[in-house]
Backbone bond lengths (Angstrom), bond angles and torsions (degrees), N, CA, C in turn:
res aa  C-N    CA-C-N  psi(-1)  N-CA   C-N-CA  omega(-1)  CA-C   N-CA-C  phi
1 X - - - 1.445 - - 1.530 109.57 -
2 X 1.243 105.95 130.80 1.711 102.13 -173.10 1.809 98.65 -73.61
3 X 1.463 98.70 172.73 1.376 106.04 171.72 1.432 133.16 -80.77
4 X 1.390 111.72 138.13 1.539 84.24 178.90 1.652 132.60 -65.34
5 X 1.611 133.98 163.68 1.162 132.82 158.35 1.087 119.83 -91.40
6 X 1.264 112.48 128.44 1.699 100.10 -174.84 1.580 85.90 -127.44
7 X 1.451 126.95 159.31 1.554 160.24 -148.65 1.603 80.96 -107.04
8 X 1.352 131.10 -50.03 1.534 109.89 -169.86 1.051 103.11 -112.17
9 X 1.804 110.93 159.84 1.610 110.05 -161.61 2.103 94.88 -141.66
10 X 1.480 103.70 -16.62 1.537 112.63 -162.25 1.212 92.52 50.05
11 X 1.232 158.00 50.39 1.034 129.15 146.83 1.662 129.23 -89.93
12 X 1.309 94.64 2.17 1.614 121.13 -163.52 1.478 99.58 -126.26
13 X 1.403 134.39 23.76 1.226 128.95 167.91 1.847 120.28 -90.87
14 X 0.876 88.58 -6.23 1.808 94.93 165.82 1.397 108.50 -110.80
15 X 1.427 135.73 16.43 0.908 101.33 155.02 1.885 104.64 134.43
16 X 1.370 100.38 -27.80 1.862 127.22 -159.33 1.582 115.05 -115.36
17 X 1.336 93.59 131.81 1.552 104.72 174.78 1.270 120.03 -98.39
18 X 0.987 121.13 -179.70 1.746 118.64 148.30 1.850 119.14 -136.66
19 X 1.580 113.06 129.40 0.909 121.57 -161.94 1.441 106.12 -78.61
20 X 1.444 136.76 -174.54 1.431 113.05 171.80 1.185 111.98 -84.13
21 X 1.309 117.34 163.27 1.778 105.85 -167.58 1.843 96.33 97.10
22 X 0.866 122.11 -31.45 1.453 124.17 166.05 1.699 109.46 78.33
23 X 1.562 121.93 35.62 1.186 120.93 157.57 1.370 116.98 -92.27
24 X 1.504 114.07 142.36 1.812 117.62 -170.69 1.846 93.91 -87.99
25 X 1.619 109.24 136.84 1.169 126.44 158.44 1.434 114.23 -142.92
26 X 1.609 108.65 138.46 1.281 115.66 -175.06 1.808 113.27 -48.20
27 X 1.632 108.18 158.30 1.342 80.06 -165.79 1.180 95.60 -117.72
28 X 1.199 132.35 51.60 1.643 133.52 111.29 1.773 111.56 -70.04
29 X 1.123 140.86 -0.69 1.481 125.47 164.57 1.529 121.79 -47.40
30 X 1.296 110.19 110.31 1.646 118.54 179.74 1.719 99.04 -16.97
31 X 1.504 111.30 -55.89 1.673 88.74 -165.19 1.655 117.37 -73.50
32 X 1.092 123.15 6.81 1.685 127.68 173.86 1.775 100.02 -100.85
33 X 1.089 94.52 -23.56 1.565 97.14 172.22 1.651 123.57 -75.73
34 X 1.065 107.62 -35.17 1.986 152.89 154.48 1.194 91.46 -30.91
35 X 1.369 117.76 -99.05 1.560 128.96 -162.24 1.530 114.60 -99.23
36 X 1.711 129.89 30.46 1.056 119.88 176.27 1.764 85.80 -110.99
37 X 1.833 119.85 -29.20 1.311 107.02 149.34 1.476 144.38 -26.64
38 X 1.194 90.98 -62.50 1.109 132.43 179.20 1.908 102.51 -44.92
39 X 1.251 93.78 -71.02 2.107 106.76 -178.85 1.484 80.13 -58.16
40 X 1.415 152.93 -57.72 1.409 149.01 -143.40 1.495 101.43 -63.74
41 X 0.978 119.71 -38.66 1.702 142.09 177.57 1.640 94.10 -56.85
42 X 1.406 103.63 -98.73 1.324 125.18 -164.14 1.730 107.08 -28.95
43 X 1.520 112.95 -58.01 1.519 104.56 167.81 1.549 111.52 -44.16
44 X 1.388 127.94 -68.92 1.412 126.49 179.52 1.590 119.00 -37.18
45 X 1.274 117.67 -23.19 1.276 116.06 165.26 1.621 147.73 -97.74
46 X 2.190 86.45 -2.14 1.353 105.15 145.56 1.924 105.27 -80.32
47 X 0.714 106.94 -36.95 1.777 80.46 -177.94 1.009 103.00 -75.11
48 X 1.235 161.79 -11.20 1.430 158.47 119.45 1.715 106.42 -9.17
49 X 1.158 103.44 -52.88 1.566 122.55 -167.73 1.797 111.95 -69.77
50 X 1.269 98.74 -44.43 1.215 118.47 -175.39 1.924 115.46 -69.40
51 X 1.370 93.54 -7.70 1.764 89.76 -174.99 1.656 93.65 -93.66
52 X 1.273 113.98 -178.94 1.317 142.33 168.60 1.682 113.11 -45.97
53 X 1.225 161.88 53.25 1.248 146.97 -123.71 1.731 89.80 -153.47
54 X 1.211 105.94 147.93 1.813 107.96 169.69 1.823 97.55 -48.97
55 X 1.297 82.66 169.51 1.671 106.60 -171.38 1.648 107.03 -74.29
56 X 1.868 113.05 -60.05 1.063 114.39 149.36 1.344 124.83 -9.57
57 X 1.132 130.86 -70.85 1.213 146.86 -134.20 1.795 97.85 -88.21
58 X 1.638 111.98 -61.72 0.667 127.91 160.59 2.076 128.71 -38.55
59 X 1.357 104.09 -27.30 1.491 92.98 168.31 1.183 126.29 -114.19
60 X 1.650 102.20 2.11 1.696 103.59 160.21 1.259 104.33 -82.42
61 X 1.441 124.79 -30.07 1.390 99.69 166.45 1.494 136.48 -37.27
62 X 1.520 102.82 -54.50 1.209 109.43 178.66 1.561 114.79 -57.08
63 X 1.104 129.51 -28.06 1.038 142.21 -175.24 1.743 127.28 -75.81
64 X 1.390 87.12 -20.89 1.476 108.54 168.34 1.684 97.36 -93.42
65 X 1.411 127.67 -31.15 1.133 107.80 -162.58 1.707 101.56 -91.69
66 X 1.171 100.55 -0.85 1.797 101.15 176.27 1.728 100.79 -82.99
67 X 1.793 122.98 -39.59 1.296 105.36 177.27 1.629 118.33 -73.44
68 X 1.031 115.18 22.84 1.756 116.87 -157.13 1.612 86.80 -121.70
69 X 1.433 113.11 -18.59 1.493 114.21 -178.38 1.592 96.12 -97.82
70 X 1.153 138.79 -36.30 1.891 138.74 158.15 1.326 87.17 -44.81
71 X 1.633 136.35 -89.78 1.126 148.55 -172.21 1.514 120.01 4.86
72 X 1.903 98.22 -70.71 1.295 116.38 166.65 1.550 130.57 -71.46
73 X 1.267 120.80 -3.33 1.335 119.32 168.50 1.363 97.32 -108.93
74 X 0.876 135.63 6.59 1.853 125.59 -179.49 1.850 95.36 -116.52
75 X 1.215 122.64 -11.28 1.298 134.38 138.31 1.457 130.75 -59.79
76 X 1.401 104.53 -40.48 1.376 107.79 176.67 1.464 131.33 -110.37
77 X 1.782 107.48 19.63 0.774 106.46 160.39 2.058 137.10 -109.65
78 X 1.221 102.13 150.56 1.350 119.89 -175.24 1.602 108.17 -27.82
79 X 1.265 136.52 115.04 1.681 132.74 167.83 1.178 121.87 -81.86
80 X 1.773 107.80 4.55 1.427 112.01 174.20 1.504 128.08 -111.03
81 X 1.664 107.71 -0.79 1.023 132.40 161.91 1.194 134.72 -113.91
82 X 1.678 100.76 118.63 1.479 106.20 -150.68 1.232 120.77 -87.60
83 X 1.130 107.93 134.93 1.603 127.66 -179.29 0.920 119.92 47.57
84 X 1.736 119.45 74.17 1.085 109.21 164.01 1.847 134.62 -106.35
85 X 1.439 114.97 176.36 1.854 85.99 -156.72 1.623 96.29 -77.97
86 X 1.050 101.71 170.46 1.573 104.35 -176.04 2.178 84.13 177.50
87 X 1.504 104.95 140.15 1.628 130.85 169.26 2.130 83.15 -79.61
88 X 1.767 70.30 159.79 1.953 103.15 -142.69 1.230 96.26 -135.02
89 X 1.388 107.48 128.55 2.007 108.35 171.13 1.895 93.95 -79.98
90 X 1.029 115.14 173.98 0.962 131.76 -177.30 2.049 117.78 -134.79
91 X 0.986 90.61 153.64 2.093 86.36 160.37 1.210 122.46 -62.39
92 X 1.154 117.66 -36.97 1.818 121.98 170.40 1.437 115.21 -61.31
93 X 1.265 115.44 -38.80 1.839 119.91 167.53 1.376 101.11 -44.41
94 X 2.015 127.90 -62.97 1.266 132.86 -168.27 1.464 112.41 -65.16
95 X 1.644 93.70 -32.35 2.119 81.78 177.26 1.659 104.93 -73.39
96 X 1.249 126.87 -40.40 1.127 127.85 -152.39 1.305 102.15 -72.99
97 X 1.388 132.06 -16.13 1.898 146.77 170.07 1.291 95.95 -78.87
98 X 1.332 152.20 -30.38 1.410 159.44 -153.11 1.766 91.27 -115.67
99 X 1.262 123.33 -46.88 1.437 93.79 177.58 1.356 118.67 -89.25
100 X 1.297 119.79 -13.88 1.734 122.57 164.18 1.943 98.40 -52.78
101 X 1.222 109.65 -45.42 1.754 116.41 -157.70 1.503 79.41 -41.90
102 X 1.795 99.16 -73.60 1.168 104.19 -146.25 1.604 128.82 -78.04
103 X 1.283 111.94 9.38 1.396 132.25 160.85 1.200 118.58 -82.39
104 X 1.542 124.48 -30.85 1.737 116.65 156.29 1.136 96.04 -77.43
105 X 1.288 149.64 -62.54 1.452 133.09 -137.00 1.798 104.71 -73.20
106 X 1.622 114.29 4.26 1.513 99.25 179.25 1.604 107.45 -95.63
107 X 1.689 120.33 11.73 1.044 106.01 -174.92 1.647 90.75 -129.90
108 X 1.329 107.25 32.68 1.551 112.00 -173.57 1.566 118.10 -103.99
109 X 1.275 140.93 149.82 1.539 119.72 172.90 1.407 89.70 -78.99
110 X 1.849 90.13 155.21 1.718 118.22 176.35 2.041 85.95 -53.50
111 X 1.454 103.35 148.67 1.171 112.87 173.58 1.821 115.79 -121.89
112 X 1.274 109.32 105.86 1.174 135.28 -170.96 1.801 108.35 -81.90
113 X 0.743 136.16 -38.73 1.779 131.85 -153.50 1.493 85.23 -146.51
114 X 1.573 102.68 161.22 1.860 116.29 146.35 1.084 111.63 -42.45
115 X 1.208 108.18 140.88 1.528 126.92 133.80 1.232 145.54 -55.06
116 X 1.070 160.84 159.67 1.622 150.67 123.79 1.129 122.91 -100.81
117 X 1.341 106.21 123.42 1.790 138.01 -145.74 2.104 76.89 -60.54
118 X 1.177 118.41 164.16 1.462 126.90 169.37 1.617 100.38 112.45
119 X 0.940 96.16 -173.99 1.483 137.50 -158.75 1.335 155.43 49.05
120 X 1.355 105.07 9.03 1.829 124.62 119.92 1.626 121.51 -128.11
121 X 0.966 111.66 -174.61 1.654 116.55 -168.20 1.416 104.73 -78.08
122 X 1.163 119.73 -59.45 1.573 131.47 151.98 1.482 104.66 0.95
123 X 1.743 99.41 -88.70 1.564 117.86 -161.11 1.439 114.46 -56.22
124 X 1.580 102.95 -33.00 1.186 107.85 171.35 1.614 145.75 -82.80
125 X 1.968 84.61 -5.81 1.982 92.38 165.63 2.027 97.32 -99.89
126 X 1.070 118.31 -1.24 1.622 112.97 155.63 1.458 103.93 -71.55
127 X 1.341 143.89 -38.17 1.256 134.23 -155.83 1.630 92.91 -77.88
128 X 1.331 92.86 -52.87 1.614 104.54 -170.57 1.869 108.41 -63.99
129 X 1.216 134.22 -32.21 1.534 140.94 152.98 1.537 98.70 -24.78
130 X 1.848 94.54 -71.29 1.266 97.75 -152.02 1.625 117.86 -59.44
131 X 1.369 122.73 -40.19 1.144 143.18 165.27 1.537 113.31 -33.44
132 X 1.587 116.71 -49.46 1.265 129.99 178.64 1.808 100.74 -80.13
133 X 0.794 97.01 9.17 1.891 84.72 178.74 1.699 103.91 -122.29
134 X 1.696 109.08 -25.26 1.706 90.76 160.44 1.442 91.47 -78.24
135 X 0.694 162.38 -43.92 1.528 142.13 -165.14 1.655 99.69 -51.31
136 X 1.211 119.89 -82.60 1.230 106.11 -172.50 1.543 135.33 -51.06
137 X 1.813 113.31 -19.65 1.544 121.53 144.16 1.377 96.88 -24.87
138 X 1.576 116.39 -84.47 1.501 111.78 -149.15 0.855 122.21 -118.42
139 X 1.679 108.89 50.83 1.609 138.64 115.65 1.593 115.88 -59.83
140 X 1.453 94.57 -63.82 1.502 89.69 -173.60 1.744 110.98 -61.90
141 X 1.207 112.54 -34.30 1.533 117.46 -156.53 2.128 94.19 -61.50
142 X 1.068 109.13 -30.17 1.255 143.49 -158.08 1.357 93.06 -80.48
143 X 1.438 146.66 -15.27 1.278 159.04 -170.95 1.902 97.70 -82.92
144 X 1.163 72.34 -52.17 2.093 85.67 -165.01 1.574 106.39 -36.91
145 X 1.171 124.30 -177.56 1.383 121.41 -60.19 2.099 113.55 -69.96
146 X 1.265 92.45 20.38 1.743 103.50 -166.16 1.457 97.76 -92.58
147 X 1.184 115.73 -23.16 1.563 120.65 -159.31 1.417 102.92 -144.61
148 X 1.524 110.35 54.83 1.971 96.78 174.71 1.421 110.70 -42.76
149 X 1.136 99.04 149.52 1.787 110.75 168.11 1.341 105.29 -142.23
150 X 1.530 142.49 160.16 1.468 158.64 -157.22 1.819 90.47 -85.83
151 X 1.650 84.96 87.36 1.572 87.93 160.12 1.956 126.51 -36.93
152 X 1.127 102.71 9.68 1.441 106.89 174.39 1.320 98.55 -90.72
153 X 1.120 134.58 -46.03 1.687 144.93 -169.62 1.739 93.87 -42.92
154 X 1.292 100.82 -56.73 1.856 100.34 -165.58 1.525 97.57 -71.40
155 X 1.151 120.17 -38.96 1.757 117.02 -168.47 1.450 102.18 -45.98
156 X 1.566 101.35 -62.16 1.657 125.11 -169.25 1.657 100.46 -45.93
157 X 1.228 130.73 -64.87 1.670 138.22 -176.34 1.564 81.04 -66.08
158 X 0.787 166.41 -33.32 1.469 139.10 -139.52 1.904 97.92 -99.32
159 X 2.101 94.66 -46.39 1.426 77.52 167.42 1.158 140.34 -87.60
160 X 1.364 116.94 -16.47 1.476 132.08 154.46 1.250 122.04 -34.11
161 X 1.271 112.95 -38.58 1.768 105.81 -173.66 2.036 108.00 -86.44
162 X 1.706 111.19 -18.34 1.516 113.07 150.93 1.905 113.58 -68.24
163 X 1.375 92.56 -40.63 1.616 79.52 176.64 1.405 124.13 -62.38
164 X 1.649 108.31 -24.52 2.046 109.50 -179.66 1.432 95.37 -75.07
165 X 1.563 120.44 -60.94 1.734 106.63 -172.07 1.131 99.05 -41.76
166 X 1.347 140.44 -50.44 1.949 122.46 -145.04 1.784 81.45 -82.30
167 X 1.204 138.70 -35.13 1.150 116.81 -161.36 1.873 109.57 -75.33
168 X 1.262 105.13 -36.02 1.302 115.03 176.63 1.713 103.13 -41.20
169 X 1.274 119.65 -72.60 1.879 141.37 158.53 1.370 88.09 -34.08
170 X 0.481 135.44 -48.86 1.964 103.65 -167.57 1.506 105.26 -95.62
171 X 1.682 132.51 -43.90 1.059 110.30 151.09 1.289 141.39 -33.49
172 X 1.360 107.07 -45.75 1.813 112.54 171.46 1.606 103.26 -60.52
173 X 1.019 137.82 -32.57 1.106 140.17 175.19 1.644 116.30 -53.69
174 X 1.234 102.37 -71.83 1.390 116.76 -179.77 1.760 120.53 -69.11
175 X 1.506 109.75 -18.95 1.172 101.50 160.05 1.861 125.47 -117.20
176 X 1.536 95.99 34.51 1.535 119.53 169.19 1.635 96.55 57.26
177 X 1.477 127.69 36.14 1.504 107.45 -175.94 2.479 83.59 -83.36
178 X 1.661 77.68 -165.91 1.824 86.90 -178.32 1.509 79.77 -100.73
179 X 1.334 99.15 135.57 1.477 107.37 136.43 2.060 123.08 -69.16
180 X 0.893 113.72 122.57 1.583 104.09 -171.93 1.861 103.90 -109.86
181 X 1.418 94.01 96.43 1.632 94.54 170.81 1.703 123.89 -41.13
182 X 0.968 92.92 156.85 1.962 88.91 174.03 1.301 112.97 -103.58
183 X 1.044 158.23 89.74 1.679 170.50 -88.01 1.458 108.37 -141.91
184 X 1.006 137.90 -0.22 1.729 131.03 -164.04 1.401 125.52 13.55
185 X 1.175 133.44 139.48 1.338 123.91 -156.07 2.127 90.54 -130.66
186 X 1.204 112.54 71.69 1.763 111.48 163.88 1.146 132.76 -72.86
């Protein structure tokens, strides 16, 4: 009979985690800070998921939210213990965010000025995604040089957070909200 899983462990009631590789660090340590971003994201992009949105749209999400789950264990794992197995983003993850970009942006107007994040709820938990994913950029970026991590980790968030703006823009599109330029007033 396998064992059970249970959600609580006390092992984290003073204060301490354990990374994989099974060393305890407080869990304010930049790298729990790294990839608990990181999970902070990925939920925000099930409620992303959860609205009304093409189908398409809807299962690359998921699909982004499965590399955001690699993400966080290649975040959370130990750099002093070697080689252990752990699932791997790849370059095809980053093209495949670059050809979503550029497959909304051909039905997008040329974009001249800022934006302002709003004008449906939708568009506006993409703004807010995206926002939470430079954050976790520079979390991770913020790792270096004490805590290498697979310079793919930052690529992946780096293009992800162009992939939420263009998605935000094409949502506004498809659900007729305004895009509202940002105008500067000198």
């Amino acid at each position: 009979m396998e064992k059970e899983w249970k959600i609580y462990t006390r092992t984290g009631d003073l204060g301490h985690t354990s990374l994989i590789g099974g060393r305890r660090v407080p869990k304010y340590h930049d790298k729990i800070e790294a990839y608990g971003t990181v999970d902070e994201l990925c939920a925000f992009i099930g409620v992303i998921r959860d609205h009304d949105i093409d189908a398409q749209t809807r299962s690359f999400l998921i699909k982004i939210q499965e590399n955001l789950f690699v993400l966080e264990a290649l975040l959370a794992a130990d750099p002093n213990v070697e080689k252990q197995k752990l699932p791997s983003l790849f370059e095809s993850d980053i093209t495949a965010l670059e050809v979503a970009i550029d497959e909304m942006n051909t039905n997008l107007n040329t974009l001249t000025t800022f934006i302002l994040p709003g004008g449906n709820v939708v568009v506006s938990y993409c703004h807010v995604a995206r926002t939470i994913c430079r954050r976790a950029e520079r979390a991770v970026l913020k790792l270096f040089p004490d805590n290498p991590v697979d310079p793919i980790c930052q690529k992946y968030l780096n293009r992800l957070s162009d992939y939420l703006f263009v998605l935000a823009r094409k949502l506004s599109k498809d659900l007729n909200a305004e895009e509202k330029p940002w105008i500067p007033i000198i």
